[in-house]
N, C-alpha and C positions, 0 to 999 in steps of 0.2 A: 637781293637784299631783303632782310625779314623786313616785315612791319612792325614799329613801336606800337607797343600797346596805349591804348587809350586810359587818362588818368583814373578812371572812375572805375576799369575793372575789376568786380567783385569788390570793391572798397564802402568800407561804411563810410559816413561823415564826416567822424572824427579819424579815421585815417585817410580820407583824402587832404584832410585839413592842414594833418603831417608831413602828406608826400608835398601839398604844396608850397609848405611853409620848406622844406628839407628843397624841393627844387630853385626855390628863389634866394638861397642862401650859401648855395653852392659856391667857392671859389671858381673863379674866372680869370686867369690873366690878361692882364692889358693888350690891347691890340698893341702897341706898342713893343711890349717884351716880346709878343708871339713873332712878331716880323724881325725883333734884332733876334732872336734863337734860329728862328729860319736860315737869315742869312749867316750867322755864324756857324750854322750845323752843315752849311750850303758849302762854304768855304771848307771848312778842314773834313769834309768829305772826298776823298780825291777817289773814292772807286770809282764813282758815277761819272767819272770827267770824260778818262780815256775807256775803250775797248783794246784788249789786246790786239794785234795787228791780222793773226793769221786765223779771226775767229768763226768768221764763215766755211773755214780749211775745217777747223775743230765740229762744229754744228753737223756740215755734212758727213764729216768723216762718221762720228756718232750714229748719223741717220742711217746711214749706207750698212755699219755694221748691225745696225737694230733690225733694218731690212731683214739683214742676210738670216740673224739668229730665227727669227719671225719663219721666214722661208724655210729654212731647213725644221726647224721646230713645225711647220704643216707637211713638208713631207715626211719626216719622222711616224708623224701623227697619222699619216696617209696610209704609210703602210703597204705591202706589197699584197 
């Protein structure tokens, strides 16, 4: 995660004056709205409910053929 810059970088007086009057004036919604969007974004989200059934089947299957391409792709590479 970067680091926020510090308000006063390279700023004169009268634009920090601005960043902080623009920071304290900012829109903020309510804790209140933020928790009823939560749960209603929570609810008619149905991807995140289930997993498909045979999905550890799919992950490996994936892995095994990423293997093989890998393997053959080094000895290709290998060369006689």
């Amino acid at each position: 995660m970067t680091d926020r810059p510090s308000d006063n970088d390279g700023l004169d007086a009268a634009d920090q004056e601005i960043a902080h009057r623009l920071k304290a004036s900012r829109p903020v919604p309510s804790a209140n709205f933020r928790g009823a969007l939560g749960r209603a974004l929570a609810a008619d989200d149905s991807r995140y409910a289930s997993r498909p059934a045979p999905l550890r089947l799919f992950v490996t299957a994936y892995l095994a053929g990423g293997g093989l391409l890998i393997a053959l792709g080094a000895i290709v590479a290998g060369g006689p």
